[in-house]
LUMMARRO-793234 format. One line per field, with one value per residue: x, z, y of N, C-alpha, C in turn. Coordinates in pm, whole numbers. Each point is the difference from the previous one (the first is absolute). Last residue first. Layout:
<vofis>
n.px X;...
n.pz Z;...
n.py Y;...
ca.px X;...
ca.pz Z;...
ca.py Y;...
c.px X;...
c.pz Z;...
c.py Y;...
</vofis>
This chain:
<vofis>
n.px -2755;-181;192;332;-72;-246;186;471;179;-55;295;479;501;533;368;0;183;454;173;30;381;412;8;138;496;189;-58;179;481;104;-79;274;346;-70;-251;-381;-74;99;-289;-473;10;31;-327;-161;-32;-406;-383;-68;-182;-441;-218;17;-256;-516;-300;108;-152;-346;-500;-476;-542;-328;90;59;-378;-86;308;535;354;301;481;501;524;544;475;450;155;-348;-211;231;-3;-377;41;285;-147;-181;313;134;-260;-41;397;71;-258;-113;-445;-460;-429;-118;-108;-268;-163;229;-66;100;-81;46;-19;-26;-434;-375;-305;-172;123;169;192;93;-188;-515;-443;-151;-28;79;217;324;235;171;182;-136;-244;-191;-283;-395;-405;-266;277;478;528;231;203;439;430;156;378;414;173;-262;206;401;-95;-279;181;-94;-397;28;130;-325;-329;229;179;-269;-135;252;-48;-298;100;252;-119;-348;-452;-181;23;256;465;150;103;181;441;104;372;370;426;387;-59;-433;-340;-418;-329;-306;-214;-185;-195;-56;-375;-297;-499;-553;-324;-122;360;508;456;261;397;343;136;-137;5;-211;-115;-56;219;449;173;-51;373;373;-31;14;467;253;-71;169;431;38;-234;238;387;-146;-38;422;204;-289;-179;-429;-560;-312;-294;-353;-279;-406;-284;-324;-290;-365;-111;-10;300;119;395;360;414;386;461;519;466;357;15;-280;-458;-185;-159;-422;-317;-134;-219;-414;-297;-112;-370;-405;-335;-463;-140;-43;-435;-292;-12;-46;155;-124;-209;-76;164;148;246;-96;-163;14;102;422;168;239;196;-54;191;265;64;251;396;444;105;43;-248;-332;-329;-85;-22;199;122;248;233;172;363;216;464;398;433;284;354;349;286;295;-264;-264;208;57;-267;40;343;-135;-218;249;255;-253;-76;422;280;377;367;372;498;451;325;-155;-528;-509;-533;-317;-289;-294;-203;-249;17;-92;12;-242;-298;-323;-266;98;425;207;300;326;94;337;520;264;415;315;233;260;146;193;-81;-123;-43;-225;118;149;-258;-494;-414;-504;-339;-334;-253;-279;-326;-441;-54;505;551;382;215;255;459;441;203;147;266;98;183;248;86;14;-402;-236;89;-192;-411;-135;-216;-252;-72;-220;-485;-551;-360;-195;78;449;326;135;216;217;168;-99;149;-22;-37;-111;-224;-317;-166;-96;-96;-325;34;277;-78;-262;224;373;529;433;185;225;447;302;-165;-233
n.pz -968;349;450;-10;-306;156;346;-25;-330;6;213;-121;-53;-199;-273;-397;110;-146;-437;-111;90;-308;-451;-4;-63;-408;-416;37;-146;-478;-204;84;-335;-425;-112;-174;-471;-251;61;-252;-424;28;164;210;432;245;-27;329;440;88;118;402;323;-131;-320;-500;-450;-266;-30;-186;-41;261;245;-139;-135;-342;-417;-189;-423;-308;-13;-37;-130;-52;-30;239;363;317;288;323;373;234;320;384;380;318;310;373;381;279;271;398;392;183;77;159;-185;-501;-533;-375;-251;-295;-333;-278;-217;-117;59;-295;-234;300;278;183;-37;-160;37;-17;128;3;209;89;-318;-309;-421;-162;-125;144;171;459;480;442;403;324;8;-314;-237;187;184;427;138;-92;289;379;5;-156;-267;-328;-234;-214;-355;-403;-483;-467;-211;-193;-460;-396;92;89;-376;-269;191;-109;-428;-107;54;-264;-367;90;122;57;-2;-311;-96;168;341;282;170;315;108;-22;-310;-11;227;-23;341;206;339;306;458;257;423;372;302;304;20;81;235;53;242;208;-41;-473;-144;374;391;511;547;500;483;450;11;-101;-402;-448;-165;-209;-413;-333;-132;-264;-426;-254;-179;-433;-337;-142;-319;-434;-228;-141;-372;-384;-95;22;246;402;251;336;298;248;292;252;325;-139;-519;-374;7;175;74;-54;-256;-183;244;177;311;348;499;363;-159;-3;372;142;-212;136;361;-17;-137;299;245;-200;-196;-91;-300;-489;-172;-62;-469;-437;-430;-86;217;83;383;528;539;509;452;329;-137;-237;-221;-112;-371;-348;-118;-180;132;225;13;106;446;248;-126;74;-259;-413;-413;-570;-543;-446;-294;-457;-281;-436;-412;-496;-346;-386;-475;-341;-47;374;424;127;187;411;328;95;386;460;249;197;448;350;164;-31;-234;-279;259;-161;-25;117;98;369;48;106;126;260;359;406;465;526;506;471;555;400;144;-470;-391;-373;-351;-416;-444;-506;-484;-252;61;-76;124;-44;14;-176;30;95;-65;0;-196;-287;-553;-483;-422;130;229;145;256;420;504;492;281;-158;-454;-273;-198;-238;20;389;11;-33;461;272;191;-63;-79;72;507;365;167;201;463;302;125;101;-223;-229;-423;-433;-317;-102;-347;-454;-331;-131;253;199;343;434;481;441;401;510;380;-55;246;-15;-150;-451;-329;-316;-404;-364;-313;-318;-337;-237;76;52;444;278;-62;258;548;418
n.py -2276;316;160;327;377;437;263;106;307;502;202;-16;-143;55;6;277;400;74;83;368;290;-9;200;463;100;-77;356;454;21;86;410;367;13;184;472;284;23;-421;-371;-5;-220;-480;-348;-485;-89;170;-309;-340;152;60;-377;-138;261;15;166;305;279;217;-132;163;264;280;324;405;344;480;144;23;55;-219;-172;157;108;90;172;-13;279;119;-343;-89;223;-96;-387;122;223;-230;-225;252;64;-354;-35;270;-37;-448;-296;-38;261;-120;73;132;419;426;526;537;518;584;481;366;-18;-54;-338;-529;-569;-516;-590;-586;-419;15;145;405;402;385;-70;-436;-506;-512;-455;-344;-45;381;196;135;-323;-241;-380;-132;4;16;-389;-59;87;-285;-257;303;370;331;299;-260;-339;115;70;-219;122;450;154;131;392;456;299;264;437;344;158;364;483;215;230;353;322;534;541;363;-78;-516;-432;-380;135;476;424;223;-4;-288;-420;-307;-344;-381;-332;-371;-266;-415;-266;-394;-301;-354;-306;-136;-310;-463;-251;221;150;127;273;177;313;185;240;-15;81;211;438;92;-214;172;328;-155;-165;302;132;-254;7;390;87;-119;313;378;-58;-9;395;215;-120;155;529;296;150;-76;-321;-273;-454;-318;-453;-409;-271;-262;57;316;463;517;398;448;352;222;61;97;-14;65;-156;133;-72;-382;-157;139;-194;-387;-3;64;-376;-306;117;-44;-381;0;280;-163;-174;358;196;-289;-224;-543;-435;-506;-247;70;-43;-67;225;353;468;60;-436;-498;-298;-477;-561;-552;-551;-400;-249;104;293;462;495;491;328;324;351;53;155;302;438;298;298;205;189;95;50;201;10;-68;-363;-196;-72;-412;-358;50;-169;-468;-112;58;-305;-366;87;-17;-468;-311;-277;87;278;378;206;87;-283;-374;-9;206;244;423;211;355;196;213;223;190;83;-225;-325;-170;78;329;44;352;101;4;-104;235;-183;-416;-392;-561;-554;-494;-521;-512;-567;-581;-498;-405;-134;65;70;161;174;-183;-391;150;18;162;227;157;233;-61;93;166;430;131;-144;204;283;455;459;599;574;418;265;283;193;-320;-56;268;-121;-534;-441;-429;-303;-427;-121;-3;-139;-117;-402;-77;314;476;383;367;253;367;296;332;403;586;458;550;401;-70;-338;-110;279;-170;-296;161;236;-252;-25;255;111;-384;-96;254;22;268
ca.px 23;-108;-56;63;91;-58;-139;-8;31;-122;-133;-120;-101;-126;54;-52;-144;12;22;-139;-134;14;-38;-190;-82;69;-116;-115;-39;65;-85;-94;11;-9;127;2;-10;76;114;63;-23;113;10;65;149;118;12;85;138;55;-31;58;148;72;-76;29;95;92;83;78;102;-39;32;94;11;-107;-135;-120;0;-79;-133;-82;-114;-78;-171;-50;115;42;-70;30;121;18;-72;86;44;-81;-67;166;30;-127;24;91;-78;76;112;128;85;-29;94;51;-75;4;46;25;125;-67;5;181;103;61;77;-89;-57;-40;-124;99;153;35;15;109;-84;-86;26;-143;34;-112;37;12;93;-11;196;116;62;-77;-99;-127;-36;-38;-104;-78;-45;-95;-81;11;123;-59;-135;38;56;-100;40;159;-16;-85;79;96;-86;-48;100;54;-84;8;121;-83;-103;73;56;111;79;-52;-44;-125;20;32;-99;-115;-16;-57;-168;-95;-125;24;63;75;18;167;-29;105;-20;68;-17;53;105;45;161;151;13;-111;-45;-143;0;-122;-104;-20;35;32;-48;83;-102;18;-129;-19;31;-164;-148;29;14;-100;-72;44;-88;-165;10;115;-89;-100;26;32;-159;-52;90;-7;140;120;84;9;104;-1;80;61;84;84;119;-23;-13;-149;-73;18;-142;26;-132;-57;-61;-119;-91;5;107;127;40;22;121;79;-24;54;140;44;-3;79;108;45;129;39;23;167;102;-26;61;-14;-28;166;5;-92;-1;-84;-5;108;-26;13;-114;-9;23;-156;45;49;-156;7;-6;-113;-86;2;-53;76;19;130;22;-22;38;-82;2;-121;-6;-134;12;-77;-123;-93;-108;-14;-141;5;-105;79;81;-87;-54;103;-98;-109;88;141;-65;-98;88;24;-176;-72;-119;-64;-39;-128;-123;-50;75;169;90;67;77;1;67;-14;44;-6;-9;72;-27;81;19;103;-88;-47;-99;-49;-132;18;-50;-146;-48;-84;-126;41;-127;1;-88;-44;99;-74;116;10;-46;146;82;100;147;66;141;-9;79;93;137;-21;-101;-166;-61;55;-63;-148;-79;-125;30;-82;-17;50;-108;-74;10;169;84;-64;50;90;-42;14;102;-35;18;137;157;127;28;-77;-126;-104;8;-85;1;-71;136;-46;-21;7;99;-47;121;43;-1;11;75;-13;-96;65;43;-104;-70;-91;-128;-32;-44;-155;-89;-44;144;-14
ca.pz -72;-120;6;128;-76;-133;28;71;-56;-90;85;47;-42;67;92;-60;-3;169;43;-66;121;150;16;-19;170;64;21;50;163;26;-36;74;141;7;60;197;72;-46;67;124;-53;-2;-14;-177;-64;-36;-110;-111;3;-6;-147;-35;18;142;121;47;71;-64;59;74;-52;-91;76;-24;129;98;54;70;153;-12;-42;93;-37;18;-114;-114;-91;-65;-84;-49;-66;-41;-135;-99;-109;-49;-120;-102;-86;-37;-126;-82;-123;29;-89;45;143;183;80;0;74;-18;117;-10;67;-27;72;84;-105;-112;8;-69;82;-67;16;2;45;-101;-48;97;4;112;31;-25;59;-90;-25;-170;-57;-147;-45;-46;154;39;-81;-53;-143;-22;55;-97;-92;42;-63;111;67;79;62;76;157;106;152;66;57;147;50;-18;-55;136;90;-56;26;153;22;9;108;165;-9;-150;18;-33;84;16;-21;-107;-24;-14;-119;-1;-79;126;-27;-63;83;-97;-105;-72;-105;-65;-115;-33;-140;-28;-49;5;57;-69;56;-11;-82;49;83;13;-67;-45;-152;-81;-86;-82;-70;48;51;101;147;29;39;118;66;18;78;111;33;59;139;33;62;139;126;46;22;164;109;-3;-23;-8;-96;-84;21;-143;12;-147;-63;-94;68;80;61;7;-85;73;-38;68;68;-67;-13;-37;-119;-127;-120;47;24;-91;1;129;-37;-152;31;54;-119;-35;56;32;34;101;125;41;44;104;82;74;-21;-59;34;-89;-126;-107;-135;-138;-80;35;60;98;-11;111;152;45;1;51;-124;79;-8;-93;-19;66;0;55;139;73;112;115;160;69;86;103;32;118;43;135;58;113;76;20;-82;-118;-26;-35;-155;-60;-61;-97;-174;-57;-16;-132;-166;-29;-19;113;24;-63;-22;114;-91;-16;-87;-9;-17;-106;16;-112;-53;-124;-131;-85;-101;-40;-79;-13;125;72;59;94;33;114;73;136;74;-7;121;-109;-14;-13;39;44;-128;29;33;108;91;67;112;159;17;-132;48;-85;-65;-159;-87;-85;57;128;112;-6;103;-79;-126;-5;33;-114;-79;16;-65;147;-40;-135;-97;-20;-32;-98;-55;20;-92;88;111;55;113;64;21;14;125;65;109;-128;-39;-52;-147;-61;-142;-71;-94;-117;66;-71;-54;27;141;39;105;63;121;99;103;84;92;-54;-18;-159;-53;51;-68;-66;-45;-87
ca.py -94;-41;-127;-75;-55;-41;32;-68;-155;-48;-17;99;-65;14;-103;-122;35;-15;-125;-46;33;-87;-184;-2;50;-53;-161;-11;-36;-136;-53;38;-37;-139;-56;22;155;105;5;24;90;7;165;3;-28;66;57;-55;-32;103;60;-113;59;4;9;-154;18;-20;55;-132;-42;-111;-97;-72;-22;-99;106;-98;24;98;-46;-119;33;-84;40;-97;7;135;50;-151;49;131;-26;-85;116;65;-86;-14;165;22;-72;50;96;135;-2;-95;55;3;-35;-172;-30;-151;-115;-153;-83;-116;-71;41;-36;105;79;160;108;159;101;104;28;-32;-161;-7;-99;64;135;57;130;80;115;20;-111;-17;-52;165;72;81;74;-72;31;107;19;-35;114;39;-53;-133;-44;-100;61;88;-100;-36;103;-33;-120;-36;-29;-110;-118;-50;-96;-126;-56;1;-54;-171;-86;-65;-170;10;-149;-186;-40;35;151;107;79;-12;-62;-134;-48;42;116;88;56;43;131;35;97;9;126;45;34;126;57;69;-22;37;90;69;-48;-92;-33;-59;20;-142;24;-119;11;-33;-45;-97;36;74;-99;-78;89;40;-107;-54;154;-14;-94;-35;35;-94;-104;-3;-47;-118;-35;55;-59;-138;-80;25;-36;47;42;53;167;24;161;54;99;4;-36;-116;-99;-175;-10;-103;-33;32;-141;41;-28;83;-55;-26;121;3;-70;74;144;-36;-50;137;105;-84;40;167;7;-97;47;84;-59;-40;109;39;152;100;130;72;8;-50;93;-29;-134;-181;-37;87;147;63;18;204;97;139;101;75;-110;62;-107;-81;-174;-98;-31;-96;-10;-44;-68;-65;-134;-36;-81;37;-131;89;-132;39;33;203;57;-15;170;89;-41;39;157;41;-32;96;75;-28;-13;108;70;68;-110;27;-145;-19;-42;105;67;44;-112;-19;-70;-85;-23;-153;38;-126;-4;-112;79;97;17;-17;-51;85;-125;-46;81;67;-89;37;118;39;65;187;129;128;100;97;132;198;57;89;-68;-24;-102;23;15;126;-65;-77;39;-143;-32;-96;68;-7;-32;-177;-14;12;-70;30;-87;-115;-125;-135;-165;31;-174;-25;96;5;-146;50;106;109;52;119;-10;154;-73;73;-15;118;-19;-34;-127;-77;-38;-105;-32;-175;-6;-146;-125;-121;-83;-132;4;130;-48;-62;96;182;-33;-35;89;29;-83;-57;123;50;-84;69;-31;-116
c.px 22;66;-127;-90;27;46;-84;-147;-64;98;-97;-69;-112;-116;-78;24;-102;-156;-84;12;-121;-141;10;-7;-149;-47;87;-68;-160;-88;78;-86;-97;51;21;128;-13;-60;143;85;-14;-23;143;-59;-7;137;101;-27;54;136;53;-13;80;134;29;-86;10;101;131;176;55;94;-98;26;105;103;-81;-74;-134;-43;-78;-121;-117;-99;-64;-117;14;99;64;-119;40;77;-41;-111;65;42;-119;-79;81;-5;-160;-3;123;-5;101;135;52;46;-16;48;21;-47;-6;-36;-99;81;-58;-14;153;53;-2;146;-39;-88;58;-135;95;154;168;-22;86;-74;-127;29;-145;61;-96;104;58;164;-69;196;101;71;-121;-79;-144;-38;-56;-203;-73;-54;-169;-144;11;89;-95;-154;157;57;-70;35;99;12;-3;106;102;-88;-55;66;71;-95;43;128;-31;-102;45;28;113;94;-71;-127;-195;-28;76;-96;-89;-59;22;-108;-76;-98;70;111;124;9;151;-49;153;-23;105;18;111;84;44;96;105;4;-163;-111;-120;3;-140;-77;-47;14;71;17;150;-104;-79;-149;-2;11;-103;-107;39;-74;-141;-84;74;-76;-139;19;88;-124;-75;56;13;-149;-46;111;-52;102;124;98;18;140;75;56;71;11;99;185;16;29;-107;-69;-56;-165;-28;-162;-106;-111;-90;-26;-12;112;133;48;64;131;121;9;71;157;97;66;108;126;81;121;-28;-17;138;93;-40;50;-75;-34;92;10;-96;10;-63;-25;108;-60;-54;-166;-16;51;-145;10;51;-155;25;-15;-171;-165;9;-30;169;-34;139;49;-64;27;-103;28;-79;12;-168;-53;-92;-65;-43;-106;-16;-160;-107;-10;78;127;-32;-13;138;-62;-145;25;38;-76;-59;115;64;-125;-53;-115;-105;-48;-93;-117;-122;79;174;128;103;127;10;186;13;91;-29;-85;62;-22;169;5;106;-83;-82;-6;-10;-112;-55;-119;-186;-40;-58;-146;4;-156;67;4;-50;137;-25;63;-11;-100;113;111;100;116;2;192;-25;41;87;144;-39;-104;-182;-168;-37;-70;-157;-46;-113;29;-122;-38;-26;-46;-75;-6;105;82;-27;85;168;57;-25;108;-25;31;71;85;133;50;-23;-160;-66;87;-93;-45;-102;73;-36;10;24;118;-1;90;-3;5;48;94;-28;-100;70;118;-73;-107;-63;-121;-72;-37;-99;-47;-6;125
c.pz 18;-114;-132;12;92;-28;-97;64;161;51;-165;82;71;-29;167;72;1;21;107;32;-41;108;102;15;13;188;80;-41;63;163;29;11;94;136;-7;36;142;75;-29;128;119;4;-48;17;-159;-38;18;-160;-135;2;-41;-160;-115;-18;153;192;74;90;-105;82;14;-59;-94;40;-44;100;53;52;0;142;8;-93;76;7;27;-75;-120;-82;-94;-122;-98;-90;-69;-130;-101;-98;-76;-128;-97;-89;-65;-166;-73;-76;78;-49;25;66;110;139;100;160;-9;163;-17;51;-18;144;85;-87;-79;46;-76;121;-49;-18;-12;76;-57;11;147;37;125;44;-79;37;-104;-46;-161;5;-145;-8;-25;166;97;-64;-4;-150;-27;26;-113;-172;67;-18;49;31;60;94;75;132;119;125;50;56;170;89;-42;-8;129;26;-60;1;143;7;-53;34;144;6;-71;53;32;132;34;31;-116;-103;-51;-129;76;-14;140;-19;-84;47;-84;-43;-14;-91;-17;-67;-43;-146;-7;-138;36;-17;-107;57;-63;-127;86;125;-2;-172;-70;-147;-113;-113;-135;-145;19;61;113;110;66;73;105;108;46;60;153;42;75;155;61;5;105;124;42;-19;131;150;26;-60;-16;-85;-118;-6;-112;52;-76;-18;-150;131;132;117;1;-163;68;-34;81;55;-136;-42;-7;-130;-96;-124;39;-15;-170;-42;100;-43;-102;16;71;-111;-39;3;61;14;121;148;16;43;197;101;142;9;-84;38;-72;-143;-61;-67;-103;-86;110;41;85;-58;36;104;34;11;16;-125;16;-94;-164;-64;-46;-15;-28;124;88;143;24;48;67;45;89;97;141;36;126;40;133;18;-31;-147;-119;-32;-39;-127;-33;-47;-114;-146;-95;-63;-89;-102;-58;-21;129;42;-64;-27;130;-53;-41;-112;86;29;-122;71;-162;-24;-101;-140;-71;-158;-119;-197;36;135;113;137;144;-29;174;72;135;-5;-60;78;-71;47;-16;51;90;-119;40;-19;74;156;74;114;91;61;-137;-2;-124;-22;-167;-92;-25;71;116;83;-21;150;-28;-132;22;-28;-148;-103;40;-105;122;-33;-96;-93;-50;-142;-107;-143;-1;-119;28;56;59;121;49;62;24;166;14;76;-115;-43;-24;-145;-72;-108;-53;-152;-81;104;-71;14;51;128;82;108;134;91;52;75;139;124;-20;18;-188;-42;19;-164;-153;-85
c.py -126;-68;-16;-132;-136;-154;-132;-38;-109;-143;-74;-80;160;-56;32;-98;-164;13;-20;-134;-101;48;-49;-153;-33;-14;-86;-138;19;-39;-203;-104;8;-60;-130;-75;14;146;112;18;116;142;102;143;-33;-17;162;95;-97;-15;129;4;-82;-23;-56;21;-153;-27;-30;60;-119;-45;-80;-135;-158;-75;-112;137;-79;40;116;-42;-66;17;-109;12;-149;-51;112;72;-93;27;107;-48;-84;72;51;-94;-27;72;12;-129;-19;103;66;-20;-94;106;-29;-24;-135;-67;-165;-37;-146;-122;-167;-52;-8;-36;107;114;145;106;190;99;120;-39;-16;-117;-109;-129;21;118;59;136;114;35;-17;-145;-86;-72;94;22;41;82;-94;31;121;-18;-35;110;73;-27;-92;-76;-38;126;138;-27;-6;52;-50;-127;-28;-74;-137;-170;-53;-93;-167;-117;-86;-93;-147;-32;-20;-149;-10;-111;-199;-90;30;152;118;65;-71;-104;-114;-50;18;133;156;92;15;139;46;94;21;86;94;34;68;72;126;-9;70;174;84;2;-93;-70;-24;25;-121;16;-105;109;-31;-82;-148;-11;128;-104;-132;74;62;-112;-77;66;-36;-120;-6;17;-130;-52;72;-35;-141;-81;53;-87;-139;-124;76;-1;67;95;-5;166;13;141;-22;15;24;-102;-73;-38;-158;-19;-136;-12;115;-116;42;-50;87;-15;41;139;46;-67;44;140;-35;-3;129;123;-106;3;137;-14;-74;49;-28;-125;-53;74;23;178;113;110;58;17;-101;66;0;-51;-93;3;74;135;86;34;180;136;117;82;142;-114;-48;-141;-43;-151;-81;-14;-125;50;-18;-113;-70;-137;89;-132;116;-115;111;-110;-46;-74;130;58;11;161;96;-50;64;130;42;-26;114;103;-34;40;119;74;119;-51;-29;-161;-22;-44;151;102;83;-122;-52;-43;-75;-10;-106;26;-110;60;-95;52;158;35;-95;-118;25;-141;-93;55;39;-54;32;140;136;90;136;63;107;147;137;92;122;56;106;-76;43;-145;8;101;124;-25;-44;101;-102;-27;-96;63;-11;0;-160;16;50;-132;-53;-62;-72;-118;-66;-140;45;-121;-55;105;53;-91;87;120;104;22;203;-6;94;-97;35;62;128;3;-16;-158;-109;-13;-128;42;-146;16;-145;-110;-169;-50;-122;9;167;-37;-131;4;37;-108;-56;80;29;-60;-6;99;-8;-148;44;-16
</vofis>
């Protein structure tokens, strides 16, 4: 082996052991979430410290348009550095040969990172946090859909057949029977995660019908991001083997749950080791509520990054487990920001808000940002909520078009996720919302066609 193969992270040693690696993916998160890059020959790879793409895919829509976010030279697609991220460096075990996958960050001509890149955003926010001699810990929960193949984009989307032959059945959350319909999809997700050298925390079925939820054990905010970044590839690959989709969507089929990704946040005291959550004797200290404060104030601005597209709003209806509030509670899972049962020295923050459709890396980034927005302005939440939240009112915007105008007066945020950033992402979100709005629905045409 060549001796840059000898530095790769263990689990892509052992994967290539008595092997010859023949590919390397050179790839870097879009605003969507969606690997960018190119693939060369593993010999090419040895002998090249960057490669170029043009930083147009940042300006690019989830339908393949463009947002006018080019800045005043116009758009010209200069070409971005790529530098890669070796402890990135894992299998693409679901490849026809032997083939690495490696993240790359992205930088300018004079060395600066591109500030509209998901993972530079990311970066810059938990360098705040270091700034401030403390350690951001998250525990990202992802949750899907395994659904039948649909070729059809007019055709609803319905659950994929189980190993039984019949469809997966809803209402089933925690059913240990109806995980083992999905077996050999679950097996393959296990087998792939492994290869790559992720530890899954657990795997469970939700309420809806072939939903799953995989649980990830906590850490670094930039790695917990980029393997749910790989996971939702890994994932999608396991489930076209077994001739069945899998779907990050938020609100894939109707009357039917959405998809989260819940967030657990806890800060350590990079000086002492403590967890700042949590006093000497074991209580609530100011951060914590502090933490909580920023989240109640500054959430609503951050919506239209955590809910990304106009499907993600579907998913915020009252009594379908996507709390529409910001109420925070202790053990309560009406509530938006929820107090999971813990240790003291494991006390932690979740934020219940976020889609799985989000990109984690900016999802994670804008989470910690109303956090970190709470701490360093003593901000103070509401009285905690006890009983059943979804009586409440909603606090949050309810569709894309609303959300978005209250992130662009988010000046306060923008400073911590990057004003450039926050330029080109509403820019990109309006042009998709545009384009959306220039779709006549099936309802308009059912309803609207011959009754006005």
């Amino acid at each position: 082996m060549t001796e840059w193969t000898d530095n790769l992270p263990q689990a892509a040693r052992d994967y290539l052991e008595n092997r010859r690696l023949d590919e390397v993916e050179c790839i870097v998160s879009d605003l969507p979430g969606i690997a960018r890059g190119k693939a060369v020959p593993a010999s090419k790879f040895a002998r090249q410290a960057y490669f170029h793409l043009p930083d147009s895919i940042f300006f690019q829509t989830i339908t393949g348009d463009w947002g006018e976010a080019a800045g005043e030279d116009g758009f010209i697609e200069r070409d971005m550095i790529l530098k890669p991220d070796m402890s990135t460096a894992t299998a693409a075990p679901w490849t026809g040969d032997w083939t690495l996958q490696v993240i790359h960050d992205a930088y300018d001509r004079d060395g600066d990172p591109i500030p509209c890149s998901p993972r530079n955003v990311l970066k810059r926010v938990v360098q705040l946090y270091k700034d401030q001699g403390w350690k951001p810990v998250v525990a990202p929960e992802m949750e899907f859909f395994l659904v039948a193949r649909n070729l059809d984009p007019a055709k609803e989307i319905e659950p994929m057949m189980g190993r039984s032959g019949r469809p997966a059945a809803a209402r089933q959350a925690y059913s240990m029977t109806a995980v083992d319909e999905f077996g050999p999809v679950i097996d393959d997700i296990y087998d792939f995660a492994e290869a790559q050298g992720f530890e899954i925390d657990g795997i469970t079925q939700e309420g809806g019908a072939g939903q799953l939820e995989i649980n990830l054990r906590h850490g670094d905010p930039v790695k917990l991001a980029d393997e749910v970044f790989y996971f939702k590839r890994l994932i999608r690959e396991a489930a076209l083997r077994h001739n069945c989709f899998a779907t990050f969507m938020a609100k894939p089929i109707a009357d039917e749950p959405g998809s989260a990704m819940h967030i657990h946040h806890s800060i350590i005291d990079m000086e002492t080791g403590r967890n700042l959550f949590s006093g000497p004797q074991g209580g609530d200290t100011d951060a914590f509520f502090n933490f909580i404060g920023g989240l109640q104030a500054h959430l609503p601005s951050a919506i239209a990054v955590l809910a990304p597209y106009v499907n993600s709003y579907r998913r915020y209806v009252k009594d379908h487990a996507a709390p529409i509030n910001l109420a925070w509670g202790r053990d309560n899972r009406t509530t938006g920001i929820r107090i999971p049962l813990s240790s003291p020295d494991s006390r932690r923050i979740e934020n219940r808000l976020a889609g799985m459709d989000c990109n984690p890396y900016l999802g994670i980034a804008a989470s910690l940002a109303c956090g970190y927005l709470g701490l360093m302005n003593d901000l103070r939440p509401e009285k905690q909520f006890r009983g059943d939240a979804y009586d409440g009112d909603e606090d949050i915007p309810r569709v894309l078009g609303q959300a978005l105008d209250l992130f662009d007066e988010a000046v306060d945020l923008h400073s911590v996720l990057g004003e450039e950033f926050a330029r080109v992402y509403s820019i990109v979100k309006r042009t998709e919302y545009e384009e959306f709005l220039q779709v006549i629905s099936p309802w308009e045409r059912e309803h609207l066609l011959l009754n006005v």
